[in-house]
Every structure is written in structure tokens, then in C-alpha cells.
C-alpha positions as CSV (number, residue, x, y, z in Angstrom):
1,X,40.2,-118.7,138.4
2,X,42.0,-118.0,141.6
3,X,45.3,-119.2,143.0
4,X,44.2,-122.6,143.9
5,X,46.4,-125.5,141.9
6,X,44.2,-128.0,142.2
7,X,41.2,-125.7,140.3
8,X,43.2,-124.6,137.8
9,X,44.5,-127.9,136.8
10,X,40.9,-129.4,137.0
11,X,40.1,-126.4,134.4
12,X,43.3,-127.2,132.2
13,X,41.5,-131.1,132.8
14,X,38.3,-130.4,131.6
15,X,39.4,-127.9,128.9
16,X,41.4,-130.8,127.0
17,X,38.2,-133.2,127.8
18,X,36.6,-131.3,125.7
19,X,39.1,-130.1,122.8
20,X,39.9,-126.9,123.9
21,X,43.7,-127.2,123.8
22,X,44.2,-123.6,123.4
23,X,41.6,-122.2,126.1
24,X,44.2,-125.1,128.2
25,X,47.4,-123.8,127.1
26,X,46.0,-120.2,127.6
27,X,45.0,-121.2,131.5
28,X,48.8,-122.6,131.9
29,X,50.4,-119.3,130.9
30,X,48.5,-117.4,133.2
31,X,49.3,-120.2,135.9
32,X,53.5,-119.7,135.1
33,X,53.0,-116.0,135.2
34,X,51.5,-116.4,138.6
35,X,54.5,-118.7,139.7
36,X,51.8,-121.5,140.0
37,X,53.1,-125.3,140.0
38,X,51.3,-127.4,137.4
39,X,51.9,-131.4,136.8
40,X,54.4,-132.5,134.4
41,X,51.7,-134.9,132.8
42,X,49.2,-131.7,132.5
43,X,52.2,-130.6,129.7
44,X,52.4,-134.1,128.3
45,X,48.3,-134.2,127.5
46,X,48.8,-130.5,126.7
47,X,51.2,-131.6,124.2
48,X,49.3,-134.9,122.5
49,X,46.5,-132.2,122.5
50,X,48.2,-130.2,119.7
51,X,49.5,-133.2,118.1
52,X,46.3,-134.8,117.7
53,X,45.0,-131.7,116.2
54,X,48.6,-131.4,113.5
55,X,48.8,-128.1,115.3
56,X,52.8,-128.4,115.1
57,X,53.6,-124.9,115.8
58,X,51.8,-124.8,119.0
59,X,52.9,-128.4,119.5
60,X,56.7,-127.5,119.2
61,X,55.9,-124.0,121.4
62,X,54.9,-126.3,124.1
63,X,58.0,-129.2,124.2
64,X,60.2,-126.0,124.1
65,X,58.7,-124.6,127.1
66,X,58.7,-128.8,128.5
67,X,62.3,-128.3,127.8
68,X,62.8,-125.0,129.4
69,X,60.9,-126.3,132.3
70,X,63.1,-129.7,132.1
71,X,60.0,-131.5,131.7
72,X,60.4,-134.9,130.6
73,X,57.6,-137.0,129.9
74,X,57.7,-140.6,130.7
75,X,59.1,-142.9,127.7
76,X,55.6,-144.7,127.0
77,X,53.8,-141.0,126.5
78,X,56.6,-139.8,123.9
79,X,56.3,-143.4,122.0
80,X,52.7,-143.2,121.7
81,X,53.1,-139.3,120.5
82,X,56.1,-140.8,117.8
83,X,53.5,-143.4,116.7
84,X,50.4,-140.5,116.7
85,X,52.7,-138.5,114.4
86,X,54.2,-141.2,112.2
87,X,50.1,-141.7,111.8
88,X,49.3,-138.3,110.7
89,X,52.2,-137.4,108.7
90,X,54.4,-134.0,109.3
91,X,54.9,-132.5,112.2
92,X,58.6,-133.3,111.4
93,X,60.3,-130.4,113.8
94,X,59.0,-131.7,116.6
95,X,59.8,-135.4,115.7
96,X,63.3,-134.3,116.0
97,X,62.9,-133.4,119.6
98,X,60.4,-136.8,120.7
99,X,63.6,-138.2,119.3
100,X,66.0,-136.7,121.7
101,X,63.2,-137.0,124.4
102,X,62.9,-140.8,123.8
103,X,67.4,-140.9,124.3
104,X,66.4,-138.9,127.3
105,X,64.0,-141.1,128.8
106,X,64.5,-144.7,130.8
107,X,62.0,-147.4,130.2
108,X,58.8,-146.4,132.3
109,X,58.8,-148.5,135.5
């Protein structure tokens, strides 16, 4: 893709767009191993991606790297991800950490 930011995170942008989650998450991988920033909030859609799909072992791959990375998303994302999984059912691991991310988190402003 090149070492341009702003194309790869269009890419990762488009890639979600269209429901490609993993072609997205493979795109951010190669961006970290090239000590490439990405956006907090490209983790945070990354993330509702997987949910949204019940993918919970990719799902909790990804808030363990968010929480490697202390990446936090903002409180109204990780309420509409509790209310997304309390919709689908399962998905309990990574419950547990929205949990903790929610104590985490101030009221967005």
C-alpha cells in the first residue's frame, strides 16, 4: 500500500465499508509492523466489526491489542458494543473486558 497513513487508513475504511473485517485487521498488522500510527477509533470500528459478526475470538484478539496499545475507546462506543452483544447473545469473554473498559472510561464530552 505504501507508507502513507492516511492511505492505509482509507483502505482499513473502505475494507470495514464493505465487511471485510479481516482483510482490515490484516492491513493494521502490517501497518504496526511497519511502526505506522493508526486512529484509536480505526480499532474501535475494527472491533464492532468482529462483534457484529459473533467473531469473539478475533473480537477479544483485537481489545487485547486496544489494551496493549492503551487504547481506550470513548464510553458511548463500548455502551453501544455492550448493548450489540447483550443483542446477540455470547461473546461473554469479551464482555468482561467492555466491562472494565466502561469503569475505565469518563462520560463522552
Amino acid at each position: 500500500l505504501g507508507a502513507d497513513p492516511v492511505t492505509y487508513q482509507a483502505t482499513i475504511h473502505a475494507c470495514l465499508s464493505c465487511g471485510r473485517a479481516s482483510a482490515a485487521h490484516d492491513i493494521m498488522r502490517e501497518m504496526l509492523e511497519n511502526d505506522i500510527p493508526i486512529r484509536s477509533m480505526m480499532w474501535t470500528w475494527l472491533l464492532e466489526a468482529y462483534i457484529a459478526k459473533s467473531d469473539e475470538l478475533r473480537a477479544v484478539e483485537v481489545a487485547k491489542k486496544m489494551g496493549e496499545l492503551c487504547i481506550l475507546p470513548k464510553r458511548s462506543n463500548v455502551l453501544h458494543m455492550k448493548r450489540e452483544i447483550n443483542h446477540l447473545g455470547g461473546l461473554q469473554s469479551l464482555s468482561r473486558t467492555l466491562d472494565k473498559w466502561e469503569q475505565d472510561t469518563r462520560p463522552d464530552a
